[in-house]
VOLUMRO-789503 format. One line per 5 residues: their letters; for each residue x, y, z of C-alpha. Coordinates in steps of 0.02 Angstrom, whole numbers. Example, Ala and Ser with C-alpha at 12.3 -4.5 7.8 and 13.67 -1.06 7.14 Angstrom:
as) 615:-225:390 ~ 684:-53:357
***
This chain:
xxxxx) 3497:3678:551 ~ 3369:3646:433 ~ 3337:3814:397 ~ 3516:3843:346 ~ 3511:3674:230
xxxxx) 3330:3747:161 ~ 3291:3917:167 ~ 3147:3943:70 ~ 2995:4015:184 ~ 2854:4043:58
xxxxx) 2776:3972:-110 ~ 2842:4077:-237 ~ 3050:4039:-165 ~ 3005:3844:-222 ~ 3134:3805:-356
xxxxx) 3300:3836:-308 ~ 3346:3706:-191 ~ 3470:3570:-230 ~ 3416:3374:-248 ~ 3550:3350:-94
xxxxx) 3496:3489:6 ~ 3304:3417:-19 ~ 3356:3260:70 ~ 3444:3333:197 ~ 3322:3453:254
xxxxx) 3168:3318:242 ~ 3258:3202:353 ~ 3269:3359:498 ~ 3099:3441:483 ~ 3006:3257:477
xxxxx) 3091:3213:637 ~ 3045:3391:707 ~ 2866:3366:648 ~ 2855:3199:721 ~ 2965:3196:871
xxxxx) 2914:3390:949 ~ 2735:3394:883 ~ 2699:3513:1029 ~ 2838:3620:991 ~ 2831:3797:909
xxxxx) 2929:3752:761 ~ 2815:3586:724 ~ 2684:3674:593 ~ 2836:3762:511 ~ 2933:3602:471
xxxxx) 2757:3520:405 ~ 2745:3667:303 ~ 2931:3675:249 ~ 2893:3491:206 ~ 2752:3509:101
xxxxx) 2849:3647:-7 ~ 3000:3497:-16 ~ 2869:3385:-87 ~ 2853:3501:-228 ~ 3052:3550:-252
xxxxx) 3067:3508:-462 ~ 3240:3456:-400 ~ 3166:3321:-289 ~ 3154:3130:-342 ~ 3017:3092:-250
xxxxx) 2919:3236:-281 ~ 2738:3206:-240 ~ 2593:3341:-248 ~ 2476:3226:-149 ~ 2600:3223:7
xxxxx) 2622:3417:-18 ~ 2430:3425:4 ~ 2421:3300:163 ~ 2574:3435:236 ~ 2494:3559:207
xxxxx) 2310:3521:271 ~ 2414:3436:435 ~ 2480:3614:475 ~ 2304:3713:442 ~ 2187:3570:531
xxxxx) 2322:3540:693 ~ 2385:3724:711 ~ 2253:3825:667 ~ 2306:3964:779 ~ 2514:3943:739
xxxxx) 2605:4077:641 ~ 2639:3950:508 ~ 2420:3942:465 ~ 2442:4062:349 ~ 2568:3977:248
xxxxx) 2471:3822:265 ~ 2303:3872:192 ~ 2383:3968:47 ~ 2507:3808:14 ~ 2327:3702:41
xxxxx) 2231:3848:-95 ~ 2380:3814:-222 ~ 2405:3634:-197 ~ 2198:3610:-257 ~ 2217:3726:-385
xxxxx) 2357:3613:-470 ~ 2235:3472:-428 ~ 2116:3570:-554 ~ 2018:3593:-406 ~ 1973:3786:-410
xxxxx) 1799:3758:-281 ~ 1930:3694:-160 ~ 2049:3786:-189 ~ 1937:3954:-178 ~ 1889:3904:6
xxxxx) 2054:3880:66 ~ 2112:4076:23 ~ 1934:4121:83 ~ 1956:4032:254 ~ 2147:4131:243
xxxxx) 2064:4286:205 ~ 1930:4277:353 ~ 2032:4231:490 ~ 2201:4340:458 ~ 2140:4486:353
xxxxx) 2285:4575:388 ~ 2426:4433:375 ~ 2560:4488:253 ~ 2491:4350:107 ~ 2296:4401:109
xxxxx) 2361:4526:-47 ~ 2394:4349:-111 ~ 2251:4241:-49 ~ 2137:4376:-121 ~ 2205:4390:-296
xxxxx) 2211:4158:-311 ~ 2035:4181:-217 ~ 1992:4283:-361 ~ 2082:4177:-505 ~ 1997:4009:-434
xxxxx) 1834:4098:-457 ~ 1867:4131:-632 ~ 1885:3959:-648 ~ 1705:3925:-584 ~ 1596:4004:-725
xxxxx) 1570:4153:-599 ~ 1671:4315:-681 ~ 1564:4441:-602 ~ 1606:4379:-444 ~ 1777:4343:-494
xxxxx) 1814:4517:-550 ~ 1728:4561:-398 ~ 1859:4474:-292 ~ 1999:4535:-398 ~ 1949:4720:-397
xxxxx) 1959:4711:-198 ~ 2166:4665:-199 ~ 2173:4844:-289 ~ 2071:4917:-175 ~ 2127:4838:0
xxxxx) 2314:4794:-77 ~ 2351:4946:-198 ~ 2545:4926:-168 ~ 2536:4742:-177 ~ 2628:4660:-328
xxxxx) 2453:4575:-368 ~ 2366:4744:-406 ~ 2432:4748:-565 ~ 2395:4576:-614 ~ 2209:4585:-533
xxxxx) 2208:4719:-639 ~ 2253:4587:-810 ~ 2142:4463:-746 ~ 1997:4576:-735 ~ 2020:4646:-881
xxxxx) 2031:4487:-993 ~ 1882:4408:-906 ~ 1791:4569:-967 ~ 1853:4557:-1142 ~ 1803:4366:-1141
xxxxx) 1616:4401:-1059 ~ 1613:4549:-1217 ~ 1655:4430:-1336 ~ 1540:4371:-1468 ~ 1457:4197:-1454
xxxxx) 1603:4072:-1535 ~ 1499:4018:-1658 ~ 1525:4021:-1847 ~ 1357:4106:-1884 ~ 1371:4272:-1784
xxxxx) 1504:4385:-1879 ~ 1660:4411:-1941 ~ 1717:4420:-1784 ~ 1683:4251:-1737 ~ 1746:4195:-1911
xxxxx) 1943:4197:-1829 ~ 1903:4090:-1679 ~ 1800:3947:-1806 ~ 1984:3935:-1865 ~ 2023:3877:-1711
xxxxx) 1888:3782:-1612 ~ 1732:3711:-1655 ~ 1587:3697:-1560 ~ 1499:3534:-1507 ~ 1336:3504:-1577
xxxxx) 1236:3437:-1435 ~ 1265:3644:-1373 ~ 1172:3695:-1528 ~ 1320:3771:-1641 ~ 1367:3645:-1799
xxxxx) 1560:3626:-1838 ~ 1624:3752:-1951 ~ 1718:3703:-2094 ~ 1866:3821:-2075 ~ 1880:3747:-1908
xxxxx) 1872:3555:-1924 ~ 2024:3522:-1884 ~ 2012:3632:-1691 ~ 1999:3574:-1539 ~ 1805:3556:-1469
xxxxx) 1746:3657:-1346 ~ 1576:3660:-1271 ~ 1557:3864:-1236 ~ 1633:4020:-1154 ~ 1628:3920:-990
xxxxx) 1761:3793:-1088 ~ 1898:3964:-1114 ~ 2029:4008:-975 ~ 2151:4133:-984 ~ 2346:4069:-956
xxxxx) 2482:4178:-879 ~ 2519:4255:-1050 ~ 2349:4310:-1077 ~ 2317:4167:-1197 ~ 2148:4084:-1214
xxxxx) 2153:3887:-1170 ~ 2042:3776:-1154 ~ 2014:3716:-987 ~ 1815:3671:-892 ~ 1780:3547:-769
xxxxx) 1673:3475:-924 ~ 1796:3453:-1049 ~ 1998:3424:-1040 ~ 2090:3565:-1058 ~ 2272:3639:-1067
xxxxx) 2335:3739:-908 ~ 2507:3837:-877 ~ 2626:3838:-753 ~ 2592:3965:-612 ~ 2770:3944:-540
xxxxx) 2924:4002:-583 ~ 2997:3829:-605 ~ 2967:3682:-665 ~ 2781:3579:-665 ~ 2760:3512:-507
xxxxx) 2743:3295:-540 ~ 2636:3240:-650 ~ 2672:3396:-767 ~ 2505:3502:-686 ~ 2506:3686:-669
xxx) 2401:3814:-623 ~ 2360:3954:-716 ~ 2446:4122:-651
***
């Protein structure tokens, strides 16, 4: 019954179901989770539920109960046919968190123990993205050069293939400093770099945003340079084809 009321059976189907049919399908797959924990259908509903707890159309939306779902299903059923679903659902749910360390070893634990399940195309290319979050693009382009390789046919070939090359364009870059060149003479018009990292504001730029270094640039789904480090607040875009989950957090594609 539930399935009929919500139908959606992976991450990227979030966003379509109906504030009415949210309720209605919570109230059925938490009493199968609770009621028939032994049953087959058990880590399904807990992961069914975690992807309800991130419906935009959902008034109690909550990312922190789509994380405790999701973890639930991966931790208790580690061997159910729902696992998969529940450590990519646990990769993306960190990665909204800004969380891309935690994030990186859920899709790595996906890709290790089902190497062939139909979303390791997927696991490998966020695997790859949460390591470009890390200040480690070798190793991130690394990562993303193996879903073309392995995955070749996968809908994430092409956009490994983005990724990688904007990480190489940004590691090619000239230092974002006003002293080193023309080149870096268009970016001083928009940031500035902190002094205590050795670069003195540029006057063209005073009125930019500060960032401390390359580490500080991410790339957004548009190809976009933001600003976004562990070390300093920065912008991030919506990954999803919907709406922010709460809180207005996204992930970058």
């Amino acid at each position: 019954m539930a399935e009929m009321i919500y139908p959606v059976a992976a991450w990227d189907q979030i966003g379509s179901a109906s504030p009415d049919a949210i309720k209605q399908a919570g109230e059925l797959l938490a009493a199968l989770a609770q009621k028939y924990r032994s049953s087959h259908e058990a880590p399904r509903a807990l992961v069914k539920l975690g992807y309800l707890a991130i419906e935009p159309a959902n008034p109690k939306a909550d990312l922190d109960e789509a994380c405790g779902r999701f973890a639930t299903a991966a931790q208790v059923y580690p061997d159910s046919d729902a696992a998969d679903d529940a450590y990519l659902g646990s990769g993306m749910c960190e990665s909204l968190r800004a969380r891309p360390a935690r994030a990186a070893d859920f899709f790595s634990r996906l890709l290790d123990e089902s190497p062939g399940s139909p979303l390791a195309a997927e696991a490998q290319y966020r695997f790859g993205a949460a390591l470009s979050r890390l200040d480690e693009p070798a190793e991130a382009m690394l990562a993303l050069q193996q879903v073309r390789v392995r995955y070749p046919d996968s809908r994430f070939a092409a956009r490994a293939l983005d990724r990688i090359t904007l990480l190489h364009r940004l590691r090619q870059a000239p230092q974002l400093s006003p002293r080193t060149g023309p080149a870096s003479t268009e970016v001083a018009g928009l940031y500035q770099l902190d002094d205590a990292y050795g670069g003195s504001p540029g006057g063209k730029g005073s009125d930019g945003l500060t960032i401390r270094g390359a580490s500080d640039i991410a790339i957004d789904a548009q190809g976009l340079a933001v600003v976004s480090s562990p070390k300093s607040p920065g912008a991030t875009s919506s990954m999803m084809p919907t709406a922010a989950p709460p809180g207005g957090r996204g992930v970058t594609d």
